[in-house]
Legacy VTK file of the C-alpha trace (Angstrom):
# vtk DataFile Version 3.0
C-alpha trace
ASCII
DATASET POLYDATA
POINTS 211 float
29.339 -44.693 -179.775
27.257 -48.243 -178.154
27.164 -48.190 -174.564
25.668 -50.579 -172.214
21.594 -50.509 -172.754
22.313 -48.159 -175.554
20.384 -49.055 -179.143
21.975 -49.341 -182.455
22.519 -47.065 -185.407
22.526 -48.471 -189.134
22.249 -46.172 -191.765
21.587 -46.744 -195.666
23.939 -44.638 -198.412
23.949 -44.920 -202.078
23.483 -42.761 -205.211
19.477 -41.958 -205.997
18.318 -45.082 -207.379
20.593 -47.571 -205.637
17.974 -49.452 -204.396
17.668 -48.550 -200.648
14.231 -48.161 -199.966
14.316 -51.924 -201.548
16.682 -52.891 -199.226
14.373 -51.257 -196.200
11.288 -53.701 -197.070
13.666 -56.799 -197.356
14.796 -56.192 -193.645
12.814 -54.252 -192.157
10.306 -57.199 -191.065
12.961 -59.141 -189.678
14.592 -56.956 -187.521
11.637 -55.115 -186.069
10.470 -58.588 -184.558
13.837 -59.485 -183.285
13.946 -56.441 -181.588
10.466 -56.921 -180.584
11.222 -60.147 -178.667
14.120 -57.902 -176.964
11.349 -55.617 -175.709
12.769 -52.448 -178.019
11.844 -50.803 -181.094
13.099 -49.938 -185.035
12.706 -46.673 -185.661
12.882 -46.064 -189.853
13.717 -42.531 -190.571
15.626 -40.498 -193.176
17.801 -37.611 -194.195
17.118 -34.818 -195.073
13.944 -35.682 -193.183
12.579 -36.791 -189.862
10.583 -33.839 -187.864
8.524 -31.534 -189.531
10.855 -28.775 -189.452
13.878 -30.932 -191.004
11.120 -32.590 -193.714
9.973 -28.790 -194.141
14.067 -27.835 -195.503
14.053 -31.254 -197.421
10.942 -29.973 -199.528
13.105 -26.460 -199.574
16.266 -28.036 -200.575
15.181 -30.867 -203.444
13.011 -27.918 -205.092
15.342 -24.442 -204.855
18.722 -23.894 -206.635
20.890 -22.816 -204.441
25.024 -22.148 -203.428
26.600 -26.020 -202.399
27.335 -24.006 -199.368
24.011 -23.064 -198.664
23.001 -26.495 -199.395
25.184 -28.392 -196.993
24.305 -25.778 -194.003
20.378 -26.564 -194.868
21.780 -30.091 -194.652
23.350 -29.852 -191.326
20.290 -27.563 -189.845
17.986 -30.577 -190.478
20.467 -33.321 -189.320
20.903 -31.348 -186.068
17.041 -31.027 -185.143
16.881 -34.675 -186.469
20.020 -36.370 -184.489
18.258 -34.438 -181.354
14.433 -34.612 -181.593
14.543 -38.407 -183.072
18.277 -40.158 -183.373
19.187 -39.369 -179.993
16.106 -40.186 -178.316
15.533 -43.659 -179.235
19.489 -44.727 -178.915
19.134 -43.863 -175.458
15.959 -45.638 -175.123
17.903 -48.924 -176.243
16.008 -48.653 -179.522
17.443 -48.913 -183.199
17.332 -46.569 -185.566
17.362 -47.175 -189.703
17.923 -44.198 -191.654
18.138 -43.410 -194.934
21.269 -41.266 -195.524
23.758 -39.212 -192.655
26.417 -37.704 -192.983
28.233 -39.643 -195.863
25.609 -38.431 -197.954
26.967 -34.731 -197.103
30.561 -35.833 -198.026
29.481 -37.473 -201.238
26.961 -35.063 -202.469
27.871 -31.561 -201.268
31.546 -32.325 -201.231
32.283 -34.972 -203.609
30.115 -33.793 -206.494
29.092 -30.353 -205.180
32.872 -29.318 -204.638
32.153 -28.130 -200.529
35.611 -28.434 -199.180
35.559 -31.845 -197.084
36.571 -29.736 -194.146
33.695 -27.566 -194.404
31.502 -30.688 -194.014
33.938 -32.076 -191.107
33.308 -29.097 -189.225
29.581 -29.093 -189.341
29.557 -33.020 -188.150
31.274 -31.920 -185.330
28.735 -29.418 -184.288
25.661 -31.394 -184.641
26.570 -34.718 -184.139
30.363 -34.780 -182.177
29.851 -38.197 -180.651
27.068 -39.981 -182.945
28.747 -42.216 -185.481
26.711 -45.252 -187.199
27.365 -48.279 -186.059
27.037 -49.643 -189.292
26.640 -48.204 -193.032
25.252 -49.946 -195.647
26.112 -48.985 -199.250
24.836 -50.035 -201.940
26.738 -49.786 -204.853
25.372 -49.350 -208.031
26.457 -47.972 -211.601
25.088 -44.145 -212.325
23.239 -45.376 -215.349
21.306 -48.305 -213.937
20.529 -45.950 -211.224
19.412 -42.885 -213.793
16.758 -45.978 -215.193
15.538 -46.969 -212.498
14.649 -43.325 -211.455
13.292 -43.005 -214.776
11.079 -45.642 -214.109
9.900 -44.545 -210.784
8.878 -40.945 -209.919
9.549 -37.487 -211.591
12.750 -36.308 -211.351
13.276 -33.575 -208.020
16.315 -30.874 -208.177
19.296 -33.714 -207.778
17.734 -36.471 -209.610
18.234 -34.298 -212.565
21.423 -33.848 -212.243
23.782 -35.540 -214.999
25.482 -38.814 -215.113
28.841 -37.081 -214.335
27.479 -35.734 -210.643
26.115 -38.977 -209.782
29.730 -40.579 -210.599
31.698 -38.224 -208.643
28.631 -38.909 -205.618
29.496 -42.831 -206.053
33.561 -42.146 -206.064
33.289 -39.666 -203.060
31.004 -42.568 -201.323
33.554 -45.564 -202.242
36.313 -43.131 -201.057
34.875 -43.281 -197.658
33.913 -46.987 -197.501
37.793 -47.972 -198.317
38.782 -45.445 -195.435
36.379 -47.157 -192.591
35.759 -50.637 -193.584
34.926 -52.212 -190.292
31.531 -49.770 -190.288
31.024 -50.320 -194.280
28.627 -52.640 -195.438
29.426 -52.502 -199.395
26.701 -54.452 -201.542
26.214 -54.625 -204.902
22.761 -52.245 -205.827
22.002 -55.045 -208.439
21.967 -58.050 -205.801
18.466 -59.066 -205.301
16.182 -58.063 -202.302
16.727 -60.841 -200.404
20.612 -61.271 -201.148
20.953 -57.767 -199.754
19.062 -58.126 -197.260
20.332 -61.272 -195.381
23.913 -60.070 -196.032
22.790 -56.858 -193.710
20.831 -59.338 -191.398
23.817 -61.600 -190.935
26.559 -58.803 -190.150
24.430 -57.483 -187.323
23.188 -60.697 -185.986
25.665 -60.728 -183.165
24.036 -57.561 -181.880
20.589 -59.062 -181.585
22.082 -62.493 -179.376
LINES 1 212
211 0 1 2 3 4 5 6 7 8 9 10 11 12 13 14 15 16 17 18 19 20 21 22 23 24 25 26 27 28 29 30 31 32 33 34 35 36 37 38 39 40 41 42 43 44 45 46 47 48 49 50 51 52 53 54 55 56 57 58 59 60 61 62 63 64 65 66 67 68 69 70 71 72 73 74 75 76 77 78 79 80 81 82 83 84 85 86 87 88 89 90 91 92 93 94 95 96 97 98 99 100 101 102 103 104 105 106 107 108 109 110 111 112 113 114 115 116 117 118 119 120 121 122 123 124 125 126 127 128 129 130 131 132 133 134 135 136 137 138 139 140 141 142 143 144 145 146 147 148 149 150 151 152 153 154 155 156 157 158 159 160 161 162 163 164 165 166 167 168 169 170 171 172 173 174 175 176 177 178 179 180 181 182 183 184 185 186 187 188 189 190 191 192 193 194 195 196 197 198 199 200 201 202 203 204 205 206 207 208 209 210
């Protein structure tokens, strides 16, 4: 996906409650003035989420039951206004972007736990995003239960962080399935590292993109 002049893609994965909006303030700092010095920008944004339309269908799809299938094309609609209104943009521009979740998330969540064929979600990457691929995903790794605390612990629960324990295993298999089958763009951390382990094992893997 990097060309010359072209900026980087990193993207954050885990189960709810892994610890990746953590992880965001223990690098985020950092890398925004070391790409400041460069004379480009970090642009933090997340999935579903990112332009008002795509946050609209988040608020839609974290409060409605609804079909998997309907689900992962709600998923896709916002990822494709997202990848062109925002992602797309700011690559070009030489900027980086950090998001929080892409398209893993779809294979773990609506196919790994929802049961959305894996080819169903292929297909839709394809048509909204055939030539975007991180450059690097993080995931952070963290047993369901810890995870189901520390939600407990920090906000009321929306339509998938009630789910059971069970989904939010088969979301962590589906997501360690992926990370064994492209390990050179996996970044797999433990979720109960500290802030600052985390975050200077992410610094240090990309640091021979910002020389």
């Amino acid at each position: 996906m990097n060309g010359a002049g072209r900026g980087r893609f990193l993207t954050l994965e885990g189960v709810d409650g892994a610890g990746k909006s953590t992880l965001v303030g223990a690098i985020e700092p950092d890398l925004r003035a070391r790409l400041g010095r460069q004379g480009h920008s970090l642009v933090r944004t997340r999935e579903p989420g990112g332009t008002p339309l795509a946050e609209a269908l988040r608020a839609d799809v974290l409060a409605r039951p609804m079909h998997p299938l309907t689900e992962a094309l709600l998923m896709f609609a916002a990822r494709n206004e997202h990848v062109r209104e925002v992602i797309e943009p700011a690559l070009a521009r030489g900027d980086w972007v950090l998001c929080d979740r892409f398209t893993d998330a779809s294979h773990a969540y609506q196919s790994g736990a929802r049961g959305v064929d894996a080819s169903t979600i292929d297909t839709l990457a394809r048509w909204v995003h055939p030539r975007l691929v991180p450059d690097l995903t993080v995931l952070l790794d963290v047993p369901p239960a810890i995870a189901a605390e520390r939600r407990a612990r920090a906000r009321a629960a929306d339509r998938f962080e009630s789910e059971p324990e069970g989904f939010f295993a088969a979301v962590r298999a589906a997501y360690l399935d992926r990370a064994r089958a492209d390990p050179g763009r996996f970044l797999v951390l433990s979720g109960e590292l500290s802030p600052g382990t985390a975050g200077r094992a992410v610094l240090e893997r990309i640091a021979p993109w910002l020389n």
